[in-house]
LOSEMI-141298 format. One line per 10 residues: number of its first residue (from 0); their letters; for each residue y, z, x of C-alpha. Coordinates in steps of 0.25 Angstrom, whole numbers, always signed. Each point is the difference from the previous one (the first is absolute). Last residue first. Example, Ala and Ser with C-alpha at 12.3 -4.5 7.8 and 13.67 -1.06 7.14 Angstrom:
LOSEMI-141298
1) SA) -4/+29/+55; -14/+2/-6
This chain:
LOSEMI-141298
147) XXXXXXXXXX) -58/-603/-607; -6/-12/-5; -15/-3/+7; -2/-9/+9; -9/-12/-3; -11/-1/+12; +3/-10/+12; -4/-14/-2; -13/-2/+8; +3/-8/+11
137) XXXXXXXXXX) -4/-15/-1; -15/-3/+3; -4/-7/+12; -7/-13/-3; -16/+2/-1; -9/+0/+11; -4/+13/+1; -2/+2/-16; -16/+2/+0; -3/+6/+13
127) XXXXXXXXXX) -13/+0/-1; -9/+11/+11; -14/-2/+2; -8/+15/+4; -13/+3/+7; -1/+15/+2; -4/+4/+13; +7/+13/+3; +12/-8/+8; +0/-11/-10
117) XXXXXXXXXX) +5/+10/-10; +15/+4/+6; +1/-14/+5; -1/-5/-15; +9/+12/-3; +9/-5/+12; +1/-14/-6; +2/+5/-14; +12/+7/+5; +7/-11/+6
107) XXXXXXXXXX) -3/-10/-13; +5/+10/-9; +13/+3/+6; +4/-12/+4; -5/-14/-8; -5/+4/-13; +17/-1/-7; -3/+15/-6; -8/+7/+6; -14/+1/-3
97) XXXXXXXXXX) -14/+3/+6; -13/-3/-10; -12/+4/+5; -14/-3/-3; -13/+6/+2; -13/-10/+1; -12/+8/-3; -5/+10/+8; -15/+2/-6; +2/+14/-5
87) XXXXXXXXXX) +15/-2/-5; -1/+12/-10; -1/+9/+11; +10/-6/+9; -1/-7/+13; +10/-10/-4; +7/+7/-8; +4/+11/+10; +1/-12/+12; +11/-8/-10
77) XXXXXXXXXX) +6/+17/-2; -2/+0/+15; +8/-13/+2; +11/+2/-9; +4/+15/+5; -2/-4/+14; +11/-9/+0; +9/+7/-12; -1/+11/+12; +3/-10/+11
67) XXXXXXXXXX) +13/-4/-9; +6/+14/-1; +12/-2/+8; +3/-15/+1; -5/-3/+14; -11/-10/-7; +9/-10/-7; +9/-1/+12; -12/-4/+11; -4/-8/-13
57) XXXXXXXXXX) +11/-9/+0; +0/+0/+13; -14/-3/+5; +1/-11/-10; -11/+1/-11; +8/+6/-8; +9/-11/-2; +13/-7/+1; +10/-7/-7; +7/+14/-2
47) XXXXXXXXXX) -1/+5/+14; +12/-3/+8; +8/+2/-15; -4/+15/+1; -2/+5/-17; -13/-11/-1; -6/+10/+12; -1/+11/-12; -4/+14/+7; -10/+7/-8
37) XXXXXXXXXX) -2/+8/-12; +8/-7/-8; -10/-8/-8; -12/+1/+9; -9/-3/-13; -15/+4/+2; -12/-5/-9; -15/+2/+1; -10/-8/-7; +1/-10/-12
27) XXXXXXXXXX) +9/-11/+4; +14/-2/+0; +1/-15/+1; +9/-2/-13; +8/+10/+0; +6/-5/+13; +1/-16/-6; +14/+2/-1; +6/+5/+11; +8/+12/+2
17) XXXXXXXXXX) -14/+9/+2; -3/-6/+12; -13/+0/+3; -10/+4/+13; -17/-4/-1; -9/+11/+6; -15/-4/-3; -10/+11/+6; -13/-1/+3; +0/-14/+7
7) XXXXXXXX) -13/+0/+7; +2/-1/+14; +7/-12/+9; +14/+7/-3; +12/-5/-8; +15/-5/+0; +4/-9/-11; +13/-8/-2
């Protein structure tokens, strides 16, 4: 699924998760940002697992994590510093790469709002969500523990 504006497309944001296979793959030159564990994880709720973040819920729980408007407006203004940068003198293409790691909740929810973020000064911006539409991952298997 893609979501753009009618203006040139400045900006290329496409979401990945980095548990699936092809993810190294389709990481492309340009910006990079991996949520990890920075934000809440929808997959952990069972209401939300088969979800997405493009449901209001999904990112409605995604976004009220502490810190989550932050990594918002820390993604779009470094895409606006690239973009506007010195050593980008015709505004080529910028692109950015959000991860988490199954591509359906986290990275999807907040690439949304950075697309949103941009779009209100103007900028043209596609967004990809490359692994959306792929089954649900498993949990991750928790972390050997270490012998005491």
């Amino acid at each position: 699924m893609a979501t753009e504006t009618n203006s040139l497309v400045q900006v290329l944001i496409q979401t990945i998760g980095t548990r699936h296979p092809d993810a190294i793959d389709l990481i492309e030159d340009g910006l990079y940002f991996d949520l990890g564990s920075r934000l809440r994880n929808p997959h952990d709720d069972p209401t939300m697992r088969y979800r997405t973040g493009l449901q209001e819920e999904v990112r409605d729980h995604v976004l009220s994590t502490p810190g989550a408007m932050t990594t918002v407006a820390h993604i779009a203004e470094s895409a606006k510093s690239q973009l506007y940068s010195y050593a980008n003198p015709r505004q080529k293409l910028v692109k950015v790469t959000i991860a988490c790691r199954g591509g359906r909740h986290r990275s999807v929810a907040v690439a949304e709002q950075v697309a949103e973020y941009l779009r209100i000064d103007d900028i043209g911006v596609e967004v990809e969500h490359r692994h959306i539409d792929q089954p649900v991952l498993p949990s991750s298997p928790e972390p050997p523990k270490e012998p005491t």
